[in-house]
Backbone as a printed PyTorch tensor [residue, N CA C, xyz], in Angstrom:
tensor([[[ 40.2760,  65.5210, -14.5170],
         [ 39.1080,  66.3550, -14.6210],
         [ 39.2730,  67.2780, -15.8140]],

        [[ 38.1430,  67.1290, -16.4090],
         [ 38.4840,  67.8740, -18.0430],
         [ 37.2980,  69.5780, -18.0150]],

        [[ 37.7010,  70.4180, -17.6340],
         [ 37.1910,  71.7430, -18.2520],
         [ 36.6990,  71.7810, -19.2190]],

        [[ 35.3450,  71.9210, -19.2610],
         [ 35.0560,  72.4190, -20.9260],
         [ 35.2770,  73.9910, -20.8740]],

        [[ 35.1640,  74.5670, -22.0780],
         [ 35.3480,  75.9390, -22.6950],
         [ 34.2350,  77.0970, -21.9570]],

        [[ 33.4620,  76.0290, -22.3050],
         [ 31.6070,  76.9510, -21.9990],
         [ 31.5520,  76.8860, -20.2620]],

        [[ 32.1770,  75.8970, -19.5750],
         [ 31.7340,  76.2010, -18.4850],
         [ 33.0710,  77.2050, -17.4740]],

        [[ 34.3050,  76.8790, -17.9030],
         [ 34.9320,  78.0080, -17.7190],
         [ 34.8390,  79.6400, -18.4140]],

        [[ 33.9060,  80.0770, -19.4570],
         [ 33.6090,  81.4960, -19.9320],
         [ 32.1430,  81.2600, -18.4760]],

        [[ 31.2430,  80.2850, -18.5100],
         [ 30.3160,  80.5710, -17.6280],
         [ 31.0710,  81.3310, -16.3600]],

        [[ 31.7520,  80.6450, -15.7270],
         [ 32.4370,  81.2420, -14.1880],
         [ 32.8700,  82.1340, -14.5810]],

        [[ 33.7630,  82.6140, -15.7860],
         [ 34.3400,  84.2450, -15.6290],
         [ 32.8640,  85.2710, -16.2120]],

        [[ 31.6520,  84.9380, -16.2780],
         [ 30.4030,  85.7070, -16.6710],
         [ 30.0380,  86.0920, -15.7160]],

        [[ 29.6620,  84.7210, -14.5540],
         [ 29.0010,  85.0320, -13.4910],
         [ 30.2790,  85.9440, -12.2270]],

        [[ 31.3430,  85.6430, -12.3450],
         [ 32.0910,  86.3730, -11.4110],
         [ 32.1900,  87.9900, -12.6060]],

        [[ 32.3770,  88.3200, -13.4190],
         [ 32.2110,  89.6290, -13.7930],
         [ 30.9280,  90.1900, -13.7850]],

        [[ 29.5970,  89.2560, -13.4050],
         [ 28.8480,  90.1340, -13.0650],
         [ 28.9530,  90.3150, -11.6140]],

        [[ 29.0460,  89.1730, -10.2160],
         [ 29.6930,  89.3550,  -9.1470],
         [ 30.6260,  90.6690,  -9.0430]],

        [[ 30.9790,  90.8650, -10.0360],
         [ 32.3080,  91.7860,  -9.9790],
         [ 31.7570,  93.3210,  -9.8960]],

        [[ 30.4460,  93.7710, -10.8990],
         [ 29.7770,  94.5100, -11.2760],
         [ 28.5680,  94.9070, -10.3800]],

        [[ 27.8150,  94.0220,  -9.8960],
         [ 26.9400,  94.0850,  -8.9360],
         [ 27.6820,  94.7570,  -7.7340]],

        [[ 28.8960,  94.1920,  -7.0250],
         [ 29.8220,  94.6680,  -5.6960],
         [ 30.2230,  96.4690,  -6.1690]],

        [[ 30.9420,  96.6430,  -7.5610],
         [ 31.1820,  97.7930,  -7.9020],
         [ 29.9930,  98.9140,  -7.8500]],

        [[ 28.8830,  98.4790,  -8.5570],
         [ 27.6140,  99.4740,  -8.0330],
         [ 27.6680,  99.8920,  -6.4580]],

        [[ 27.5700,  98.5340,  -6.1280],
         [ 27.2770,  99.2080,  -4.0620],
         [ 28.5340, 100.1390,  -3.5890]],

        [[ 29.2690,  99.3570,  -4.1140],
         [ 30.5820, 100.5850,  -3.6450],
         [ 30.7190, 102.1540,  -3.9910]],

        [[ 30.1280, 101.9130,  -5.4960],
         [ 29.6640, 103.2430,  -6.2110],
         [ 28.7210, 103.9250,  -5.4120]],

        [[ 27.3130, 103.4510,  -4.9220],
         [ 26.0130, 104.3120,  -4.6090],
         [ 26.9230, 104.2780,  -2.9480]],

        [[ 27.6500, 103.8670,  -2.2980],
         [ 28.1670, 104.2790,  -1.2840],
         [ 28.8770, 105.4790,  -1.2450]],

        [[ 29.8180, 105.6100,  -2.2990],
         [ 30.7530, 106.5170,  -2.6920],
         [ 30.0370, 107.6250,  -2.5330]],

        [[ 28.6690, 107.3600,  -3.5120],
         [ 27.5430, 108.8710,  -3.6920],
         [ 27.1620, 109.3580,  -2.3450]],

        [[ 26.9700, 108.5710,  -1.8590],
         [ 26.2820, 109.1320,  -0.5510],
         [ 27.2080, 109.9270,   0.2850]],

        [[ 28.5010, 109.2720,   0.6510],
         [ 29.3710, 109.4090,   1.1540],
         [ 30.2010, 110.8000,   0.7750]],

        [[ 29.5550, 111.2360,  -0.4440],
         [ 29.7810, 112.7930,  -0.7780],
         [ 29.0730, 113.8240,  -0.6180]],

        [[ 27.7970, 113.2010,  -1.0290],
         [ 26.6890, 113.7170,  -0.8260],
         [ 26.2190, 114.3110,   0.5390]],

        [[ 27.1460, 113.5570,   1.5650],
         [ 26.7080, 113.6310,   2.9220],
         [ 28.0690, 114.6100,   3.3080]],

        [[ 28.6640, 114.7620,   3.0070],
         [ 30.4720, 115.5120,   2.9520],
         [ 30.0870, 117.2070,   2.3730]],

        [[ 29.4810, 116.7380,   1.1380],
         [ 28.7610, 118.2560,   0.4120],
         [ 27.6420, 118.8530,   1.6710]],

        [[ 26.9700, 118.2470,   1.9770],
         [ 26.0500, 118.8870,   2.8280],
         [ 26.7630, 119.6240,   4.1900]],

        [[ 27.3850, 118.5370,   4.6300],
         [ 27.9770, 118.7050,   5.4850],
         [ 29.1750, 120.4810,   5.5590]],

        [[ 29.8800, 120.2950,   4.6450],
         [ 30.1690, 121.4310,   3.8150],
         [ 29.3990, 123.2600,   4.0680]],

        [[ 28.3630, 122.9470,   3.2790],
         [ 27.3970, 123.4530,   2.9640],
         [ 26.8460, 123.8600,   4.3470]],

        [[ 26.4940, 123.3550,   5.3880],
         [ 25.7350, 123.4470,   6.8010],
         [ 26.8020, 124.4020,   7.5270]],

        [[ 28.6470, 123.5210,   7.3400],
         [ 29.7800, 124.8990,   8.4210],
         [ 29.5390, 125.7760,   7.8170]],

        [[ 29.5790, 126.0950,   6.0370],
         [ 30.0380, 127.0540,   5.2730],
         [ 28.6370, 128.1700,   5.6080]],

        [[ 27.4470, 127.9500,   5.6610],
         [ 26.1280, 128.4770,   6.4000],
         [ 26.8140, 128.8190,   7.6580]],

        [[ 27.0480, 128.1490,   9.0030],
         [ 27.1000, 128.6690,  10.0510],
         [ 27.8630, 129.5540,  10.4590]],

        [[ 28.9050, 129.4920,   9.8340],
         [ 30.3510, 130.3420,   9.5850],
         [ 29.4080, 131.7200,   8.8130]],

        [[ 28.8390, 131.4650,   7.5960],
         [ 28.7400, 132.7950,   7.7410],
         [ 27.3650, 133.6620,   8.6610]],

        [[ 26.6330, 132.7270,   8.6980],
         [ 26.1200, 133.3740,  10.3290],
         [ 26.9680, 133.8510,  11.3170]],

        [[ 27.5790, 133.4020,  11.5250],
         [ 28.3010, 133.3470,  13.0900],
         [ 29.1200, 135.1650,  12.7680]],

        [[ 29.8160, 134.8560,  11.4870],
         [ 30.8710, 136.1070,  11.3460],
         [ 30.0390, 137.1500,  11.1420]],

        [[ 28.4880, 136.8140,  10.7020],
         [ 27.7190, 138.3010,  10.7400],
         [ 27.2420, 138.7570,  11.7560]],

        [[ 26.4860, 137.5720,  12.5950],
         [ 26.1980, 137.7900,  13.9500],
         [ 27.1650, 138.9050,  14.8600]],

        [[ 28.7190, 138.3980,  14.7860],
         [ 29.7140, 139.2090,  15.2670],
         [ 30.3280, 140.3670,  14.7890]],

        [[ 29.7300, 140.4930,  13.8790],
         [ 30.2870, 142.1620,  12.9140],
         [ 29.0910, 143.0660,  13.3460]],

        [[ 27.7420, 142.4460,  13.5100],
         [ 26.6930, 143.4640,  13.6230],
         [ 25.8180, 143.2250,  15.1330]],

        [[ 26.5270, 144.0990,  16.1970],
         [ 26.1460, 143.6840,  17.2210],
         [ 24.2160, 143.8230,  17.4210]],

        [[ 24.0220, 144.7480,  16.4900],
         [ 22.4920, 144.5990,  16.6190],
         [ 21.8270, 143.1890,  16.3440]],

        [[ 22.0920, 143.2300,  15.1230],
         [ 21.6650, 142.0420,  14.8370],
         [ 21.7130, 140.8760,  15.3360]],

        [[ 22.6760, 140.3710,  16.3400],
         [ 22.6650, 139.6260,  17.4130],
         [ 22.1770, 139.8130,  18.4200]],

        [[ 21.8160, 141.2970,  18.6240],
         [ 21.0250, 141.2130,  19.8590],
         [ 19.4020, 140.8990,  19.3790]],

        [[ 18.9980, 140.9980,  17.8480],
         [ 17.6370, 140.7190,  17.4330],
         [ 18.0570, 139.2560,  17.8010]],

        [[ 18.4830, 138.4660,  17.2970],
         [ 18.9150, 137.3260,  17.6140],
         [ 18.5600, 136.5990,  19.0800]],

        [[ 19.7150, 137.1430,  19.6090],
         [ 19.1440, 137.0550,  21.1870],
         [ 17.7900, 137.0400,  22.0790]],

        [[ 17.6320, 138.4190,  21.7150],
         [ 16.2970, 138.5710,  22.0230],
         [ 15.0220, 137.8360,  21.3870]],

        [[ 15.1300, 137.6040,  20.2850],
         [ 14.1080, 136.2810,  19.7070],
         [ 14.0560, 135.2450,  20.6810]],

        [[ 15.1470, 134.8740,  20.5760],
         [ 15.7750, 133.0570,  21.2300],
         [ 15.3030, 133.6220,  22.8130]],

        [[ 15.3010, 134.2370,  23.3750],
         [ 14.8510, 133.8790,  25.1620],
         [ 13.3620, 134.7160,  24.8240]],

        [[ 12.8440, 135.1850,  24.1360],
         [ 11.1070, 135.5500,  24.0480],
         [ 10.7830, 134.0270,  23.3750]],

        [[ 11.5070, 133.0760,  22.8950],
         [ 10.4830, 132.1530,  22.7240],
         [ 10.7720, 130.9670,  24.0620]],

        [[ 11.6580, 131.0270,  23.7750],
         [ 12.1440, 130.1930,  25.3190],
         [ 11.4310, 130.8340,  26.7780]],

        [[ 10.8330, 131.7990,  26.7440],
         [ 10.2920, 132.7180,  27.7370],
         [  9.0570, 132.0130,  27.7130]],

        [[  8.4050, 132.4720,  26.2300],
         [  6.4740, 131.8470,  26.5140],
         [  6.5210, 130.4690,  26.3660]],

        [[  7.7450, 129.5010,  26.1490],
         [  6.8680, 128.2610,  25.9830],
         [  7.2560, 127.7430,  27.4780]],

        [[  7.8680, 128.4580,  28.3880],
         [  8.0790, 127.7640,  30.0310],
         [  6.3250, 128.2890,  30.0100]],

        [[  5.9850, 127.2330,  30.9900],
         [  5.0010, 127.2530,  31.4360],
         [  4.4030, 127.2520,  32.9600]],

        [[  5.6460, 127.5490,  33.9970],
         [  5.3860, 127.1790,  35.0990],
         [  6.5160, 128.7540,  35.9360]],

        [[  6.3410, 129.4490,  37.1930],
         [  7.3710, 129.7590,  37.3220],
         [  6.8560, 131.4880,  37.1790]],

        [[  7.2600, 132.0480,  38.3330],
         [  7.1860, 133.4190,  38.5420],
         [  7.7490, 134.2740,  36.9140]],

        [[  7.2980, 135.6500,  36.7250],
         [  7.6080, 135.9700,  35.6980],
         [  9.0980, 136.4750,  36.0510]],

        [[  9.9370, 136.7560,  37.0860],
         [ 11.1070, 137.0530,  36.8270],
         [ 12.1130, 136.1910,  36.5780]],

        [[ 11.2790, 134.5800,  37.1850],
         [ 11.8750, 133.3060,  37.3010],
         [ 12.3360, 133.1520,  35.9560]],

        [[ 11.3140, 133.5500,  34.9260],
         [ 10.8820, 132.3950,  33.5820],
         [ 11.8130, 133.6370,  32.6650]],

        [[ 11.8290, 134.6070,  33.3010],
         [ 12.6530, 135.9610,  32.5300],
         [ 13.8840, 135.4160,  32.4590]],

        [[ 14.2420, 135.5910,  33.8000],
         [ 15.9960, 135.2590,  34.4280],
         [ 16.5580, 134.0860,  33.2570]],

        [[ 15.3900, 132.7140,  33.6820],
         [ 15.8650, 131.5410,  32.7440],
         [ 16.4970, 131.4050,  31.2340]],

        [[ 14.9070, 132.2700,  30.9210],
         [ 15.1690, 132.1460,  29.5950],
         [ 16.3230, 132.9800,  28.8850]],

        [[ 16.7460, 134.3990,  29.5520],
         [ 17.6770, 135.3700,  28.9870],
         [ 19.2070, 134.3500,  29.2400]],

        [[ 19.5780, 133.5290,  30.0000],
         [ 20.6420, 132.8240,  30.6380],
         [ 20.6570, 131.3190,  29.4250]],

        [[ 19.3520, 131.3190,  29.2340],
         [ 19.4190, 129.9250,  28.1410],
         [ 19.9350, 131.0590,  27.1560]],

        [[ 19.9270, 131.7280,  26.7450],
         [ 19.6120, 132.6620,  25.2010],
         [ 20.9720, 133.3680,  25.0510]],

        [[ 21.4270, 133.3330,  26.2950],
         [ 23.2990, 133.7880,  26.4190],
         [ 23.7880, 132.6970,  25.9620]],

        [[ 23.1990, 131.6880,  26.6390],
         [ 24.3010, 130.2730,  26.1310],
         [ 24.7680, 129.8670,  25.0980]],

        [[ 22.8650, 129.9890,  24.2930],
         [ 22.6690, 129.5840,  22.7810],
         [ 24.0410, 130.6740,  22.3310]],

        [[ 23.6740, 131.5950,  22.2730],
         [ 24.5440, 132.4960,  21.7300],
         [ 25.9650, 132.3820,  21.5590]],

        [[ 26.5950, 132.0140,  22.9510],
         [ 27.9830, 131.8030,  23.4410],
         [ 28.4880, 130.5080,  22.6380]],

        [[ 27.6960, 129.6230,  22.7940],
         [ 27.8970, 128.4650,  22.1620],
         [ 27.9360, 127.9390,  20.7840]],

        [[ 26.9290, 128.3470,  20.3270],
         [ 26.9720, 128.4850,  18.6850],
         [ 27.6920, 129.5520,  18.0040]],

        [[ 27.3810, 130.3960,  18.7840],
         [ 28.3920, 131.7340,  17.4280],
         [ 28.9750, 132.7590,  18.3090]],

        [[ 29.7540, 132.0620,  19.4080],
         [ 30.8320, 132.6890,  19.7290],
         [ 30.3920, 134.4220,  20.4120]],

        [[ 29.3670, 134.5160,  20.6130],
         [ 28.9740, 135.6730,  21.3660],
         [ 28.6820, 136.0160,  22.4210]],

        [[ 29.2980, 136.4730,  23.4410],
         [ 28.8370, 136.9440,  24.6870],
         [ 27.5660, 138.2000,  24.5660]],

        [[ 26.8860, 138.2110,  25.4970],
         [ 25.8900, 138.9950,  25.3540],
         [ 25.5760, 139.3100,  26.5880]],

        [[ 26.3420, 140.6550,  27.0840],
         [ 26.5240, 141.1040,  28.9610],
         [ 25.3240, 141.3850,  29.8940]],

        [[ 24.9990, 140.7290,  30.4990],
         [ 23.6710, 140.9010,  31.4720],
         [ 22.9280, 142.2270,  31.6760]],

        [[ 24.0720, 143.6620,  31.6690],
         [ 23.4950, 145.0690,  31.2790],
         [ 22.8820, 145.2630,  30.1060]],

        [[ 23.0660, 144.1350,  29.0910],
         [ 22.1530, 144.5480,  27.6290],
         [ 21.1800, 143.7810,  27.5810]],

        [[ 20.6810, 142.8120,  28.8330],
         [ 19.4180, 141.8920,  28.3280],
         [ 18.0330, 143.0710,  28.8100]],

        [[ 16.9100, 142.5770,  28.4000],
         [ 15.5540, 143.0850,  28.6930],
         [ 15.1170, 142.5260,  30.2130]],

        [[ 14.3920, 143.6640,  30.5690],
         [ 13.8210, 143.1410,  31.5370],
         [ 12.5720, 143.1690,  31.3600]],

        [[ 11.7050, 143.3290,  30.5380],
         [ 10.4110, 142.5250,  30.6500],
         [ 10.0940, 142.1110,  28.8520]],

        [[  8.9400, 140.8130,  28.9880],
         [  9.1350, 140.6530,  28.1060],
         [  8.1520, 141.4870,  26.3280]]])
């Protein structure tokens, strides 16, 4: 079996573009794959500094607070008003506790809304 010249440069053309086409996808993967790392980044480096202000300025967490169970308050729709009070101030501790590390003691919630 005899090789010509032209059709062995053909196979190393078409495999270096094979070669080139695979390197792009790996590339626009790469991008993303940072892109999504940067954000990612970017979203703790945000919550972190929420969280550490939230906890330096107890007011301001209690504006916080108190936002988060007045909206959680009017959108229940069913349910005595101390019911929908109780609920929502107990969801609005959680949020709190859970995301940014704050307790918020049952003597400092509102009682009406």
């Amino acid at each position: 079996m005899e090789v010509s010249i032209t059709s062995w440069f053909g196979w190393v053309i078409a495999f270096l573009f094979f070669l080139e086409c695979v390197l792009s996808v790996v590339k626009i993967h790469l991008m993303k794959a940072a892109a999504k790392q940067r954000t990612n980044n970017s979203i703790k480096q945000a919550m972190t500094v929420l969280s550490e202000s939230l906890q330096h300025e107890p007011d301001y967490a209690f504006s916080w607070y108190h936002n988060l169970y007045m909206s959680i308050y009017e959108s229940m729709e069913t349910g005595t008003h101390e019911l929908k009070l109780e609920e929502s101030q107990r969801a609005a501790r959680t949020f709190m506790n859970l995301a940014f590390h704050i307790e918020i003691p049952l003597e400092e919630t509102c009682d009406s809304p």
